[in-house]
N, CA, C and O atoms as a printed pandas DataFrame, in Angstrom:
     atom_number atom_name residue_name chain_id  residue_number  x_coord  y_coord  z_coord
0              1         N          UNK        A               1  -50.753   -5.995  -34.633
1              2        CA          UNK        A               1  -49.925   -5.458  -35.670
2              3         C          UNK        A               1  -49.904   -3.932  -35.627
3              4         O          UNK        A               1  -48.893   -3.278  -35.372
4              5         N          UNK        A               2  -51.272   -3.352  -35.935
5              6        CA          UNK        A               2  -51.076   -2.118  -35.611
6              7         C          UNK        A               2  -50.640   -1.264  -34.050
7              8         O          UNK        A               2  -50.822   -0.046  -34.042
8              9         N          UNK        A               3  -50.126   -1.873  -32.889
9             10        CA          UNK        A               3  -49.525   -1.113  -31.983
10            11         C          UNK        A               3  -48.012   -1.682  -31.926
11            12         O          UNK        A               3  -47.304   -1.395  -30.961
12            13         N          UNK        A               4  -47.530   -2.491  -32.976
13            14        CA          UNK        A               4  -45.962   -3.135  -33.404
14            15         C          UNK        A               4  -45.901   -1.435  -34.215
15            16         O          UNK        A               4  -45.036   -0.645  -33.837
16            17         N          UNK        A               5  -46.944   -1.016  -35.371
17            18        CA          UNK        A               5  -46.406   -0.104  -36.111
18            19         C          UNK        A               5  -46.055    0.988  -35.264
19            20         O          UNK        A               5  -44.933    1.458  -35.453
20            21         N          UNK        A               6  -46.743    1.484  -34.397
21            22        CA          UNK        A               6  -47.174    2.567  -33.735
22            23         C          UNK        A               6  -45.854    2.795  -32.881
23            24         O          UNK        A               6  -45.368    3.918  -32.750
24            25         N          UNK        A               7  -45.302    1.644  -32.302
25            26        CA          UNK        A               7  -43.746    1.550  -31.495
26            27         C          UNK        A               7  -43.044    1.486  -32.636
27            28         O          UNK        A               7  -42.665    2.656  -32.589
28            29         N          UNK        A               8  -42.581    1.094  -33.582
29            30        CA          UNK        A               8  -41.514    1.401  -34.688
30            31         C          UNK        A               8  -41.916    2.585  -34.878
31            32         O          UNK        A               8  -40.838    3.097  -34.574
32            33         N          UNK        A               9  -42.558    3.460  -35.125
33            34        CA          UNK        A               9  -42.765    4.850  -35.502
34            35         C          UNK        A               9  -42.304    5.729  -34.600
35            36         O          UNK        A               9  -41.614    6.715  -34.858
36            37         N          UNK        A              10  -42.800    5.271  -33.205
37            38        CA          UNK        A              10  -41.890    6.263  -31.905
38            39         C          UNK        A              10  -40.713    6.265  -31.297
39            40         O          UNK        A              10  -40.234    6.896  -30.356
40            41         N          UNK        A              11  -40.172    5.070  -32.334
41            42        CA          UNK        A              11  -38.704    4.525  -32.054
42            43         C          UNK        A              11  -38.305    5.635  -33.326
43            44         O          UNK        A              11  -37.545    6.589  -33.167
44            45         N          UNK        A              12  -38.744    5.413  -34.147
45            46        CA          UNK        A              12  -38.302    6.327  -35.827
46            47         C          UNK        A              12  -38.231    7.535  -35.278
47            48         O          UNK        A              12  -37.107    8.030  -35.195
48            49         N          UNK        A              13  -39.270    8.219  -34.825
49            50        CA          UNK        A              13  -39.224    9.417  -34.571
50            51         C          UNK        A              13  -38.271   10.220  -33.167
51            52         O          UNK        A              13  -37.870   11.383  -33.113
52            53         N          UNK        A              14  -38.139    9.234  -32.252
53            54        CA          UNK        A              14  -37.235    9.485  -31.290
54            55         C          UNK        A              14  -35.781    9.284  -31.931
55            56         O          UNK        A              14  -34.910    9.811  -31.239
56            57         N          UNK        A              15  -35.615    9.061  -32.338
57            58        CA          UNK        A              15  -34.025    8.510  -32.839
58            59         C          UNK        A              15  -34.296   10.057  -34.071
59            60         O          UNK        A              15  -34.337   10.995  -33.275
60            61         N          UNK        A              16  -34.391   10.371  -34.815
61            62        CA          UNK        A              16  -34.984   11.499  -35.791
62            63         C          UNK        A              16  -34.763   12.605  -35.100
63            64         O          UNK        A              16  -34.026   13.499  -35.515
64            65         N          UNK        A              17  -35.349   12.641  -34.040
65            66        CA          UNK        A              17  -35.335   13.922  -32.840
66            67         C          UNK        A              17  -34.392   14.237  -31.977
67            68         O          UNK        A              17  -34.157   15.325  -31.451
68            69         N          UNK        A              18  -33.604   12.711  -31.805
69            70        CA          UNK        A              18  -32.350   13.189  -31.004
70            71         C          UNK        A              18  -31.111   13.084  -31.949
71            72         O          UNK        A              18  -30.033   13.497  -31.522
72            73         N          UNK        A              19  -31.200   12.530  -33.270
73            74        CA          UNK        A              19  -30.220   13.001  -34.085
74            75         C          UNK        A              19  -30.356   14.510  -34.289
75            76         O          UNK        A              19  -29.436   15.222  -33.887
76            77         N          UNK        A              20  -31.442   15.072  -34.890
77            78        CA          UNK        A              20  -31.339   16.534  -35.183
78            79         C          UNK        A              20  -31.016   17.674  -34.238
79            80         O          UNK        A              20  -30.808   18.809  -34.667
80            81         N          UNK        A              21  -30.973   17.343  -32.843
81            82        CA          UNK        A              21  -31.017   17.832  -31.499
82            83         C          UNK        A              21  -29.271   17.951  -31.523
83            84         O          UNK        A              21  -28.790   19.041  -31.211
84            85         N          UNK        A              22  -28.144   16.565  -31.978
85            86        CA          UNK        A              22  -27.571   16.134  -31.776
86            87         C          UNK        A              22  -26.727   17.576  -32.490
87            88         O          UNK        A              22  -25.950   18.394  -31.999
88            89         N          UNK        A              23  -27.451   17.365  -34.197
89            90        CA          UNK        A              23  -26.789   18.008  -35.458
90            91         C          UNK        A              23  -26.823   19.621  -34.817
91            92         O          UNK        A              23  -25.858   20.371  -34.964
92            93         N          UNK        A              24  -27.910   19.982  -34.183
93            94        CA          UNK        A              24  -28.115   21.776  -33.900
94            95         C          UNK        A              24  -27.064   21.904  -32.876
95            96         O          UNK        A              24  -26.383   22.920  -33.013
96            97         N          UNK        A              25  -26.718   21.056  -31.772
97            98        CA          UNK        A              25  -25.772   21.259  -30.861
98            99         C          UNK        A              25  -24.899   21.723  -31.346
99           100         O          UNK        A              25  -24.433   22.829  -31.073
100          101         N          UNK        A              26  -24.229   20.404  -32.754
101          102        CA          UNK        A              26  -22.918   20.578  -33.321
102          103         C          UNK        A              26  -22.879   22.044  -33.581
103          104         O          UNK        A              26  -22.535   22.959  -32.832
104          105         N          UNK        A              27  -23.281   22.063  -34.727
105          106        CA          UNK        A              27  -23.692   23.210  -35.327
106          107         C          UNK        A              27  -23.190   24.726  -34.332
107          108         O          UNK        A              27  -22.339   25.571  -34.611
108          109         N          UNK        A              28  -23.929   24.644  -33.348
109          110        CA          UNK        A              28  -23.382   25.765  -32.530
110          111         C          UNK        A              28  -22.750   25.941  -32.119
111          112         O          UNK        A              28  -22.418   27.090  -31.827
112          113         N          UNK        A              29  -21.939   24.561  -31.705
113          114        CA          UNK        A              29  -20.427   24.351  -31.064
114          115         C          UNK        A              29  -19.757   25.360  -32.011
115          116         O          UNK        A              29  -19.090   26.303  -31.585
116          117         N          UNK        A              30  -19.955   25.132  -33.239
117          118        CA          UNK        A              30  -18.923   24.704  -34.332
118          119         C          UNK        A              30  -18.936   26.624  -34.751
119          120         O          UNK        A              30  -17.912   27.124  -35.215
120          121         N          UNK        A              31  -20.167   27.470  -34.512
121          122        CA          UNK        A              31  -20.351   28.648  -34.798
122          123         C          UNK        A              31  -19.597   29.435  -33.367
123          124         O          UNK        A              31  -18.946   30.478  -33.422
124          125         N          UNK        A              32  -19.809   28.842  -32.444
125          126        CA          UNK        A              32  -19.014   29.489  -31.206
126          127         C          UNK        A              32  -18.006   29.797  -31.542
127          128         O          UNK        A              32  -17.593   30.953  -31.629
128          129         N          UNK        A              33  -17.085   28.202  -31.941
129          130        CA          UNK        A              33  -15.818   28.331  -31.781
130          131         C          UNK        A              33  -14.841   29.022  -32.935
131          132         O          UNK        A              33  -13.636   29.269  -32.909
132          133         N          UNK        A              34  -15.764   29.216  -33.873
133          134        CA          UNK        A              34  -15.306   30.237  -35.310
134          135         C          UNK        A              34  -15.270   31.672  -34.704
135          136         O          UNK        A              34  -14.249   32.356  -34.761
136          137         N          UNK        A              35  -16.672   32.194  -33.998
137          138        CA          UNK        A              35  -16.580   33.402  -33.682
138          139         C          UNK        A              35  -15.825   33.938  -32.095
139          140         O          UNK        A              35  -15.890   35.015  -31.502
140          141         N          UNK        A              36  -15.322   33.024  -31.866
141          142        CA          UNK        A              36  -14.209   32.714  -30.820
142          143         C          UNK        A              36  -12.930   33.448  -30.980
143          144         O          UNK        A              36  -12.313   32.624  -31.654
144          145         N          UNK        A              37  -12.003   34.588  -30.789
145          146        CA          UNK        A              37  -11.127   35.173  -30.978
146          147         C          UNK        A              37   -9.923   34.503  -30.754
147          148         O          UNK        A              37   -9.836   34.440  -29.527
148          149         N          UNK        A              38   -8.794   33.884  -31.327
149          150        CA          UNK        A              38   -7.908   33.204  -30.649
150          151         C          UNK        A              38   -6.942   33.865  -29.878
151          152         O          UNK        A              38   -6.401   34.970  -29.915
152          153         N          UNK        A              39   -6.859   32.474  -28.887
153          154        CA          UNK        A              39   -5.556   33.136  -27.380
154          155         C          UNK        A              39   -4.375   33.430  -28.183
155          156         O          UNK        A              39   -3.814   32.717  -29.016
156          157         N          UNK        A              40   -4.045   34.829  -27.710
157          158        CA          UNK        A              40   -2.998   35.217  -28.013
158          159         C          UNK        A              40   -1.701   34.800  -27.131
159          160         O          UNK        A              40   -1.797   34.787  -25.904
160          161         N          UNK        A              41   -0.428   34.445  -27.812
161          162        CA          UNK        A              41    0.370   34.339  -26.616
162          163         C          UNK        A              41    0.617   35.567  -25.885
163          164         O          UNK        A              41    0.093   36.674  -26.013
164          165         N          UNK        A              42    1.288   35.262  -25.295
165          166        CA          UNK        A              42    1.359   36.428  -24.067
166          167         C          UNK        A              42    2.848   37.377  -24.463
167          168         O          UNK        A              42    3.969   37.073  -24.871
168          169         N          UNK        A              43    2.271   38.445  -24.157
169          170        CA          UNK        A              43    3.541   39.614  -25.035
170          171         C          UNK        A              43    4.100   40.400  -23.765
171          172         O          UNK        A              43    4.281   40.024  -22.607
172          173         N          UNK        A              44    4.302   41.593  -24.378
173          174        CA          UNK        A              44    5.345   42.425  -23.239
174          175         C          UNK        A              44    4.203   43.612  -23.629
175          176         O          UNK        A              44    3.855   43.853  -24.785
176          177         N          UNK        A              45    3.653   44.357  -22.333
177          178        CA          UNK        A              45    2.914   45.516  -22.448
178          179         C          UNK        A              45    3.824   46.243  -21.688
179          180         O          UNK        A              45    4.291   45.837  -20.623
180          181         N          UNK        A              46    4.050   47.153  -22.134
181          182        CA          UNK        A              46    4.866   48.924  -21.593
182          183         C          UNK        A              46    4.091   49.634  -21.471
183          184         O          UNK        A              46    3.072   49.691  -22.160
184          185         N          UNK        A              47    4.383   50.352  -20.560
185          186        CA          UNK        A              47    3.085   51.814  -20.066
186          187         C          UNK        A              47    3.577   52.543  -21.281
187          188         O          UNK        A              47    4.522   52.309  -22.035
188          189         N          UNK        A              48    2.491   53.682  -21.257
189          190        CA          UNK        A              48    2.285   54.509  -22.175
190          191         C          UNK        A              48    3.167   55.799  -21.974
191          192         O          UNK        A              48    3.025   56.863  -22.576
192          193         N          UNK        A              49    4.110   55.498  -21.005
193          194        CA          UNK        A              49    4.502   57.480  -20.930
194          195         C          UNK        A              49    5.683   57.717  -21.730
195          196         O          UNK        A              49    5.966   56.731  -22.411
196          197         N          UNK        A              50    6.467   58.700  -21.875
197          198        CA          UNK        A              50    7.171   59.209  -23.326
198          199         C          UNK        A              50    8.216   59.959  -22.498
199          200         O          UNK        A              50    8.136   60.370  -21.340
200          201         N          UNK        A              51    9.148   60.030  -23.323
201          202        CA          UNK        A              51   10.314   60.739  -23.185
202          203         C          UNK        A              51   10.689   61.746  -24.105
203          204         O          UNK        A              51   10.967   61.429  -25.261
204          205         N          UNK        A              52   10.744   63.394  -23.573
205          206        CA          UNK        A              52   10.788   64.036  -24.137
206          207         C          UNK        A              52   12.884   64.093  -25.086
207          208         O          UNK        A              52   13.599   64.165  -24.086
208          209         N          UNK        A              53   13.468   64.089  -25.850
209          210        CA          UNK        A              53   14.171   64.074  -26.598
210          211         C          UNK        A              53   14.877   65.331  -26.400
211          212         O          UNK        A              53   14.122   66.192  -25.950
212          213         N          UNK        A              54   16.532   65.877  -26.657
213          214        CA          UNK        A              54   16.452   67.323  -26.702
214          215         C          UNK        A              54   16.286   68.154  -28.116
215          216         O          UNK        A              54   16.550   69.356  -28.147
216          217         N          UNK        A              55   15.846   67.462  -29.250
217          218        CA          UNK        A              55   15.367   68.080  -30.135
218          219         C          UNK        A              55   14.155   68.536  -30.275
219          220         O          UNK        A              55   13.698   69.194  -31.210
220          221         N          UNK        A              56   13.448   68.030  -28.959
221          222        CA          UNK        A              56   12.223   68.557  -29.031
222          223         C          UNK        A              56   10.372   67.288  -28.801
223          224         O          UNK        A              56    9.292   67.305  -28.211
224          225         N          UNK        A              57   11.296   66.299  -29.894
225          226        CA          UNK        A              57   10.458   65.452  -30.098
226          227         C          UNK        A              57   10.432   64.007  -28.748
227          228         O          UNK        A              57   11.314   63.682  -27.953
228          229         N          UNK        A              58    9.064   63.436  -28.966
229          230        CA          UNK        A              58    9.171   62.397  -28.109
230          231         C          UNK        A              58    9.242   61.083  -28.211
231          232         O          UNK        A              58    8.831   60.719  -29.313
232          233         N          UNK        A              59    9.537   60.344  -27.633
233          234        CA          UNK        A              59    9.616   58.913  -27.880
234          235         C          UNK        A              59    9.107   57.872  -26.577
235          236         O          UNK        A              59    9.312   57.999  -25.369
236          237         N          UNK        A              60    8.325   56.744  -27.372
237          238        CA          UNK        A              60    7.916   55.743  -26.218
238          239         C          UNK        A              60    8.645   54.828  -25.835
239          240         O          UNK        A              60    9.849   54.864  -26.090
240          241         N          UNK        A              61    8.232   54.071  -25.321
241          242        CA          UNK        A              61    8.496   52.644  -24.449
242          243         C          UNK        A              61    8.358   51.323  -25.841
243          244         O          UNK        A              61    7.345   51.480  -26.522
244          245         N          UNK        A              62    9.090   50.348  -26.181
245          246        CA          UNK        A              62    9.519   49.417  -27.016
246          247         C          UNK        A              62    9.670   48.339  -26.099
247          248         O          UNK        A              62   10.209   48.372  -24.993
248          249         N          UNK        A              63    8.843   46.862  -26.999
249          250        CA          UNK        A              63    9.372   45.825  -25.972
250          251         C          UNK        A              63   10.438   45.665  -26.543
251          252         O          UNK        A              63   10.808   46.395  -27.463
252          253         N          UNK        A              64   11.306   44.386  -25.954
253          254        CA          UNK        A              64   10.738   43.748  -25.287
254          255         C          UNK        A              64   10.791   44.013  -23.659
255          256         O          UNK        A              64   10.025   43.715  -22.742
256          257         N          UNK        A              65   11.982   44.675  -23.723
257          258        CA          UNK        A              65   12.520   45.385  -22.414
258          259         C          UNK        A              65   12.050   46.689  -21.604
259          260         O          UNK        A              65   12.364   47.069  -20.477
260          261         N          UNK        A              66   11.179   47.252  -22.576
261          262        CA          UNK        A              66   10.213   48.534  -22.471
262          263         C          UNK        A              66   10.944   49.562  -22.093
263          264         O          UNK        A              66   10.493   50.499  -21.435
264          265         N          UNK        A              67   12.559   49.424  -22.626
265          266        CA          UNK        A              67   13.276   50.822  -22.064
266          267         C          UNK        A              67   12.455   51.879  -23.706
267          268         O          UNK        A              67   11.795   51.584  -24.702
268          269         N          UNK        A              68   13.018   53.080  -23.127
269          270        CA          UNK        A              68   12.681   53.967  -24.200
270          271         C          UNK        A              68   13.216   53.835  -25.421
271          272         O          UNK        A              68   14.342   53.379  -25.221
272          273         N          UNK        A              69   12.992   54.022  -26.976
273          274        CA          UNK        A              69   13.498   53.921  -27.579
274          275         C          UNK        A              69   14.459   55.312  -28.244
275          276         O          UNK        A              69   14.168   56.506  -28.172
276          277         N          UNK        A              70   15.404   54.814  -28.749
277          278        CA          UNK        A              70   16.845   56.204  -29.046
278          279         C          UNK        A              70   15.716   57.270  -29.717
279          280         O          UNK        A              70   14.704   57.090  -30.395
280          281         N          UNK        A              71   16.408   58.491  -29.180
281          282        CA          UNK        A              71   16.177   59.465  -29.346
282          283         C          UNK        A              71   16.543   59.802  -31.317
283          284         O          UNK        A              71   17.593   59.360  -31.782
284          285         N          UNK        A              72   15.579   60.564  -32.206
285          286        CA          UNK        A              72   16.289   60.752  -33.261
286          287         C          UNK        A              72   17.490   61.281  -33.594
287          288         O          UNK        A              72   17.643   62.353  -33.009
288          289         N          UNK        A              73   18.286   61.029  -34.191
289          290        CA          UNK        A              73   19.667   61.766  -34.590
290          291         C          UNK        A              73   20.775   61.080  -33.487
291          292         O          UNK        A              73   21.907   61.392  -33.858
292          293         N          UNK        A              74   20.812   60.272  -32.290
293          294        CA          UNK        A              74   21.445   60.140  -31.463
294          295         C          UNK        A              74   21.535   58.790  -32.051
295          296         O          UNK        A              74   20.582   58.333  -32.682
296          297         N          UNK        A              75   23.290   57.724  -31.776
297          298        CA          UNK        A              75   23.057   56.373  -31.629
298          299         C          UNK        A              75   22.805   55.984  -30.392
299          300         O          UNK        A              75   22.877   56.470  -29.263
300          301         N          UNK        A              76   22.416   54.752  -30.999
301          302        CA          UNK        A              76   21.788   54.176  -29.801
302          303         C          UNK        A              76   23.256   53.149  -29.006
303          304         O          UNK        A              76   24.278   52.761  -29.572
304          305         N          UNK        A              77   22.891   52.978  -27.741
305          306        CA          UNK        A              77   24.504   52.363  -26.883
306          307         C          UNK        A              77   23.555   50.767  -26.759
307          308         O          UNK        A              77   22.371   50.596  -26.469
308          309         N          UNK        A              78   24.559   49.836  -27.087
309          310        CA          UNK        A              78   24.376   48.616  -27.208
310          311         C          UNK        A              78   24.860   47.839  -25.512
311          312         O          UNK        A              78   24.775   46.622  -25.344
């Protein structure tokens, strides 16, 4: 009788140990994937260089097409 208890107890305690093993996994999955940044879709990057204006001032690059954007005071041609 007493080595029947002794195997139900290491059955109790194994099953105990790989549930909680089971729960800490989750757990971290679950903290990864919070502090996980989400995929961004994919955009339009334009270089950084500028166009000087003849008033003086400058202007960058705009997606989606990354031409420059109108100069102030000027319309823009469609």
């Amino acid at each position: 009788m007493e080595s029947q208890t002794k195997t139900i107890l290491t059955v109790v305690v194994l099953v105990v140990l790989v549930l909680a093993g089971a729960m800490y996994y989750r757990s971290q999955k679950m903290i990864d994937e919070a502090n996980t940044p989400p995929i961004e879709e994919e955009g339009v990057a334009c270089t950084m260089d500028a166009m000087e204006c003849p008033d003086g001032s400058y202007v960058g690059r705009v997606a989606p097409d990354c031409q420059f954007a109108p100069c102030p005071g000027t319309v823009p041609t469609y």
